[in-house]
C-alpha positions in Angstrom: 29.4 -17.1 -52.0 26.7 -15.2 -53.9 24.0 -17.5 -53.0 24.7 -17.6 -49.3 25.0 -13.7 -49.5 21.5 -13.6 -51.0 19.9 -16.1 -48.2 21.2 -14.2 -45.6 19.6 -10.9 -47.1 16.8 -12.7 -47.3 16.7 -13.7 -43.8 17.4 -10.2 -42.4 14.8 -8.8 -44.2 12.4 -11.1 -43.1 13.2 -10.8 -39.6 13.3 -6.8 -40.3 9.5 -7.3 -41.3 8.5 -9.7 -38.3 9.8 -6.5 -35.9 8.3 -4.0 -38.1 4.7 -6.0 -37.5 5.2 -6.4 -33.8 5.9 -2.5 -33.2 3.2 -1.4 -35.0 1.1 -3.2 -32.4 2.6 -1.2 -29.5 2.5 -3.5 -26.0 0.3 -1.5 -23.0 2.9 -2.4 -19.9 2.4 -1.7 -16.2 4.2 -2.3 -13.0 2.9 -1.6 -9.5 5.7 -0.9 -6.8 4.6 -0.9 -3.4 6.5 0.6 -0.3 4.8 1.3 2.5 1.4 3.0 2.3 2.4 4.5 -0.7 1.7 2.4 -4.0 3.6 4.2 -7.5 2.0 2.8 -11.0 4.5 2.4 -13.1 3.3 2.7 -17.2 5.3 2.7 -20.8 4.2 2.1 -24.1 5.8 2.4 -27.2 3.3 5.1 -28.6 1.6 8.2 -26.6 -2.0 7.6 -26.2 -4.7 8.9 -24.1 -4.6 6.8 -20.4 -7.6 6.5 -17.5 -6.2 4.9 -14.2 -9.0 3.2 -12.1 -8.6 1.6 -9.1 -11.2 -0.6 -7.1 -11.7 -1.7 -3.8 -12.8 -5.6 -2.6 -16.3 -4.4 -2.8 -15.8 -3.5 -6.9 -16.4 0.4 -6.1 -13.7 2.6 -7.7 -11.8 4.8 -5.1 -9.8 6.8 -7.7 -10.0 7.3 -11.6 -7.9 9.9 -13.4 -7.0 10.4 -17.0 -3.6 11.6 -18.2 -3.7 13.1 -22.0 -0.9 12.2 -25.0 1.8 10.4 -22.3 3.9 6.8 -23.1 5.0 6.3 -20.1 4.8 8.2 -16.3 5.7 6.8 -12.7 2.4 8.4 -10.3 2.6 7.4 -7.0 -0.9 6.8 -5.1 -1.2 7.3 -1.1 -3.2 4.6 0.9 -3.1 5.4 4.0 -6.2 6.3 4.4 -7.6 3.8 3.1 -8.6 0.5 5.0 -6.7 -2.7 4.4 -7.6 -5.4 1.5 -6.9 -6.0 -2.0 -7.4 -3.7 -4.5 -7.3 -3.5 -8.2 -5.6 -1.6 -10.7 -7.2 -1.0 -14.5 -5.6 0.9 -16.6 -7.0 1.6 -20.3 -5.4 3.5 -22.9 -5.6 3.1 -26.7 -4.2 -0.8 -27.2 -6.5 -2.1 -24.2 -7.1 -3.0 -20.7 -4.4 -4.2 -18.4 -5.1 -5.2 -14.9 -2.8 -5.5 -11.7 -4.1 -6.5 -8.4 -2.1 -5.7 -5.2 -3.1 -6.9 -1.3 -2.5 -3.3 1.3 -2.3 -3.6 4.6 -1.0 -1.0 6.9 1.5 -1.3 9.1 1.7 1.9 10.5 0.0 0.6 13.8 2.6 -1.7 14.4 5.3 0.8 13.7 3.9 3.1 16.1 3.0 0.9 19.1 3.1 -2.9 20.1 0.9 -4.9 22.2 1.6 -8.1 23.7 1.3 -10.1 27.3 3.7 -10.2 30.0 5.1 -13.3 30.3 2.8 -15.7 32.3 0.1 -13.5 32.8 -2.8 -12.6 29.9 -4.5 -10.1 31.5 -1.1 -7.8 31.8 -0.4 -6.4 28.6 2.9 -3.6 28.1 2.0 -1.3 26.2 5.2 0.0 24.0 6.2 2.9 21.5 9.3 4.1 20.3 10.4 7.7 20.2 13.0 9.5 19.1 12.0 13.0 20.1 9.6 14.5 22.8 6.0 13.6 22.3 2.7 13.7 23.7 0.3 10.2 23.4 -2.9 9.7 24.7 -3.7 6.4 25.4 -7.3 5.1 26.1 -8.6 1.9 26.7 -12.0 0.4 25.6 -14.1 -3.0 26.0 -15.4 -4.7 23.1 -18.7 -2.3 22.6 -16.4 0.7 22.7 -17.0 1.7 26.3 -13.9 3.7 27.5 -12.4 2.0 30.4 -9.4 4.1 31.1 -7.6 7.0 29.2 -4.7 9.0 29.9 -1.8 11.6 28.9 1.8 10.9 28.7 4.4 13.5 28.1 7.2 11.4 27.0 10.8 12.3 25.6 12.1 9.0 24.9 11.0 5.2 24.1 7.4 4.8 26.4 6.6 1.4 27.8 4.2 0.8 30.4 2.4 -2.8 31.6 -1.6 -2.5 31.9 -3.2 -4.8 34.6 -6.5 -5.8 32.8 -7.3 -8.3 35.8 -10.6 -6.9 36.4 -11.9 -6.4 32.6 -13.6 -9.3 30.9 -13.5 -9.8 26.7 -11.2 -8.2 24.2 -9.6 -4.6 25.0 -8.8 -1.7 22.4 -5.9 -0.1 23.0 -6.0 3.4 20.6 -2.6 5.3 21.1 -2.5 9.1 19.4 0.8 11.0 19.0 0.5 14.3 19.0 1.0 14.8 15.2 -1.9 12.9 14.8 -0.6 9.2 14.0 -2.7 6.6 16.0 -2.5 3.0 16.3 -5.5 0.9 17.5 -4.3 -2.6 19.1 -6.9 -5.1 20.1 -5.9 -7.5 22.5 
């Protein structure tokens, strides 16, 4: 009884010592969390250090860097839309290494704000739609493929808008840019 006792002492302690190695090599860990336009970092380590936050665009030019002093762990949120769509690339470096996440962005504000598509047997009649809950202003112009503006109007609307272009006489791709009047726009290419 004695000797089994003593072996699994033995084995405790050793497994004690394998943990007590492991944690004195604190792990760097990241998580990225994307919703929408708006991407949150998500860091924890076991120990505070010092921690710089870069991120990169497809082109390998940083668009942000920050530092954050003495932290283990914080949640920041970072705002993209305003910046185009692609992959990007986040580094974070603190005082156990260099950990990298990618993530692919791509904004689908446009399509929340208006949709595009043909009327059904005819390509060159598009209906233009955009939902609404609450009264609202758009302007909506029209432009050819070298940005020449073919048509542009005003709509005072107080519901859902939908309204079928005739683009009959227009040759090559169209630009549809709709503006609320908050400023949100949407540019559909058709």
């Amino acid at each position: 009884m004695k000797k089994t006792f003593s072996i699994l002492v033995l084995l405790v302690t050793i497994s004690s010592v394998g943990f007590a190695r492991r944690s004195d090599n604190p792990t760097l860990g990241i998580a990225i969390l994307q919703n929408g336009s708006t991407i949150k970092l998500l860091y924890r380590a076991e120990q505070s250090n010092d921690v710089k936050v870069l991120i990169f665009n497809e082109e390998n030019q940083i668009v942000l860097s920050e530092r954050f002093k003495n932290v283990n762990g914080f949640l920041r949120p970072y705002n993209f839309s305003e910046l185009p769509n692609g992959n990007y690339r986040f580094e974070l470096i603190d005082g156990n290494g260099r950990q990298i996440e990618k993530i692919s962005y791509k904004d689908d504000k446009a399509e929340k704000i208006a949709k595009l598509m043909p009327v059904a047997g005819n390509d060159k009649k598009l209906l233009l739609s955009v939902p609404n809950k609450y009264p609202d202003v758009l302007t909506i112009t029209i432009l050819d493929e070298v940005n020449n503006v073919l048509y542009t109007e005003t709509e005072r609307i107080t519901t859902d808008f939908a309204k079928v272009y005739n683009l009959e006489s227009f040759k090559g791709k169209m630009r549809f840019n709709v503006v609320d009047r908050k400023g949100n726009s949407a540019s559909l290419v058709r």
